[in-house]
C-alpha positions in Angstrom: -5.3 10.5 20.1 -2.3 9.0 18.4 -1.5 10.3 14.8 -2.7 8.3 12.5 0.6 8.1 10.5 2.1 6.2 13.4 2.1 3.2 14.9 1.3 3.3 18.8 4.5 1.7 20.0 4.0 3.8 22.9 0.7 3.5 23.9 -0.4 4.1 27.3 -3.5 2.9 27.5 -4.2 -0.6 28.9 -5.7 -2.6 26.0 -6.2 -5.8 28.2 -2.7 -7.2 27.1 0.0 -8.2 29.7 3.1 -7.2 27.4 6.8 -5.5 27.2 7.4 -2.4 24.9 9.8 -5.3 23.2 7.0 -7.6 23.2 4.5 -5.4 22.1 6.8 -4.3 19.2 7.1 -8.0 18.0 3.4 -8.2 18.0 3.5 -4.9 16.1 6.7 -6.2 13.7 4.8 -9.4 12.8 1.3 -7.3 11.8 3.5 -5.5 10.0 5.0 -8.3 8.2 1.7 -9.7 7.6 0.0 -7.1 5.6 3.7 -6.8 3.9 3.1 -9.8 2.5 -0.8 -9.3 1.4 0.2 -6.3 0.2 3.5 -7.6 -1.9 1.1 -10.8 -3.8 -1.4 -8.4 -5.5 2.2 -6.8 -6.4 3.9 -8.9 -8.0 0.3 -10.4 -9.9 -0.1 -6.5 -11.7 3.7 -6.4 -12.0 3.9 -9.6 -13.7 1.0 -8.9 -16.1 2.4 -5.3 -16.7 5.9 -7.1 -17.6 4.1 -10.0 -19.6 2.1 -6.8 -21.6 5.4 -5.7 -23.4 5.7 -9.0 -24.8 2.0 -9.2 -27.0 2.1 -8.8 -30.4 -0.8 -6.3 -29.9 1.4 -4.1 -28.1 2.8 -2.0 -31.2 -0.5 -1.4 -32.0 -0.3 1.5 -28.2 -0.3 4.6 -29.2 2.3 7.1 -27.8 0.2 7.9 -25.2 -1.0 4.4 -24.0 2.8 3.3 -24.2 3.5 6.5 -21.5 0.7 5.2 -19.5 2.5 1.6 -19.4 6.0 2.7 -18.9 4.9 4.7 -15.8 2.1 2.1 -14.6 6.0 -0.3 -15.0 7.6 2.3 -12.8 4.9 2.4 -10.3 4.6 -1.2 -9.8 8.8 -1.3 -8.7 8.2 1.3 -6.5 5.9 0.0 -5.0 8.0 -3.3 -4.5 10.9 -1.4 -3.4 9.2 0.7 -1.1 7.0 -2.6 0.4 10.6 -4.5 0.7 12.0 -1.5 2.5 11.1 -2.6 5.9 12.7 -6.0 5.5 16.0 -4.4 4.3 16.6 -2.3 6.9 15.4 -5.2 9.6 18.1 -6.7 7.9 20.8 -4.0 8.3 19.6 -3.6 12.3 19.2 -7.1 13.0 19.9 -7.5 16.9 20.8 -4.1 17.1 17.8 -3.5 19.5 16.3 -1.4 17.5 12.3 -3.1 16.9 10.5 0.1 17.7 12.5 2.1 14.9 12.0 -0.8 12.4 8.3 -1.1 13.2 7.8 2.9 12.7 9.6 2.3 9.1 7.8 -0.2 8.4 4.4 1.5 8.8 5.7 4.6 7.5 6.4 2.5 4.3 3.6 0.7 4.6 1.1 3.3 4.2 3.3 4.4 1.6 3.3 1.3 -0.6 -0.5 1.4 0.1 -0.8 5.1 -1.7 1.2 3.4 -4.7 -0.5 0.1 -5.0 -3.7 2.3 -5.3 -2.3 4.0 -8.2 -1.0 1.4 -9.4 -4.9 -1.0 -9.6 -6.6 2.5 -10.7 -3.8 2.8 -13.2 -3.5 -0.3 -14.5 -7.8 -0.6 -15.0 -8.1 2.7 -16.6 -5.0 1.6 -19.3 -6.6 -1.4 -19.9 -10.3 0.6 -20.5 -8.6 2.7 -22.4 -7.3 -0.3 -24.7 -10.1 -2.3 -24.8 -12.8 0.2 -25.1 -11.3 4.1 -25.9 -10.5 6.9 -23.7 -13.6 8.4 -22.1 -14.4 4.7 -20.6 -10.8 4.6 -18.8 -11.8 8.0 -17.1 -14.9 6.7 -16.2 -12.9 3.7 -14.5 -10.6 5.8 -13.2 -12.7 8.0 -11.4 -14.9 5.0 -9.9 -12.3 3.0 -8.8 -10.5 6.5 -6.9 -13.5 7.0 -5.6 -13.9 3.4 -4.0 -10.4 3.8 -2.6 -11.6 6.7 -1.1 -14.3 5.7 0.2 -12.9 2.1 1.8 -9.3 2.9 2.6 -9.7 6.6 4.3 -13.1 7.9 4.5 -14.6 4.4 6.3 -11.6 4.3 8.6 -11.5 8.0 9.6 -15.4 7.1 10.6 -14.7 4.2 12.8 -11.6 6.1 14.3 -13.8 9.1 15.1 -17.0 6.6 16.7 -13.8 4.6 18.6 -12.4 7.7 19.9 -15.7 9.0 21.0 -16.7 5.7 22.7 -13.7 5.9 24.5 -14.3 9.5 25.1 -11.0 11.0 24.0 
């Protein structure tokens, strides 16, 4: 079985398609650019109400703490743009330099990456707002709830259909 941090450029195994490696990497390249883009709207949504935030009259009334919270929930959200654009930059500096495969690997490489920052970035940017609107103890309550449901639906449920596709397929 194929790590699960990498894309199966390679893959061996017929999967009922008549393709190329090259063709098979622009299949993989344009998946790749799909979820990119998914992945770069709910983005720019939290980064523009983070950024709009700043701007609220209510915003003096953060305490030292809460304003922490924001700047590094700020931070978060251009990392995880600049790590989600990544892929699309160096396309850029290897255009037609035959180099797909190595593109596609970056780009799930920082895919998954962006992924582990967006989720910080929701779980962050719910818990600030708890702890705004309601107090502390109910932003660790969100926190918690929402880790947990990332969890849960973005490793736990895949590593379980992974495992009862690899053991269909009796590898």
């Amino acid at each position: 079985m194929s790590d699960a941090r990498e894309p199966d450029l390679q893959d061996d195994r017929d999967d009922g398609r008549d393709e190329s490696p090259a063709e098979r990497a622009d299949r993989n390249w344009s998946e790749v650019l799909q979820e990119l883009r998914v992945l770069q709207t709910g983005t720019q949504i939290l980064t523009g109400f983070l950024l709009a935030l700043a701007f609220q009259p209510a915003f003096a009334d953060l305490t030292d703490g809460q304003r922490n919270v924001y700047l590094a929930l700020v931070v978060t959200s251009a990392i995880s743009a600049i790590v989600a654009l990544a892929p699309v930059a160096l396309h850029r500096v290897l255009f037609q330099q035959r180099a797909k495969a190595a593109v596609v690997a970056y780009g799930h490489a920082a895919l998954i990456t962006a992924l582990f920052a967006v989720s910080v970035l929701v779980v962050g940017v719910v818990a600030f707002v708890f702890d705004v609107v309601v107090g502390g103890s109910s932003a660790w309550w969100a926190l918690g709830a929402l880790t947990a449901l990332i969890v849960m639906l973005w490793l736990v449920a895949p590593a379980i259909m992974r495992a009862r596709l690899a053991e269909k397929e009796g590898r």
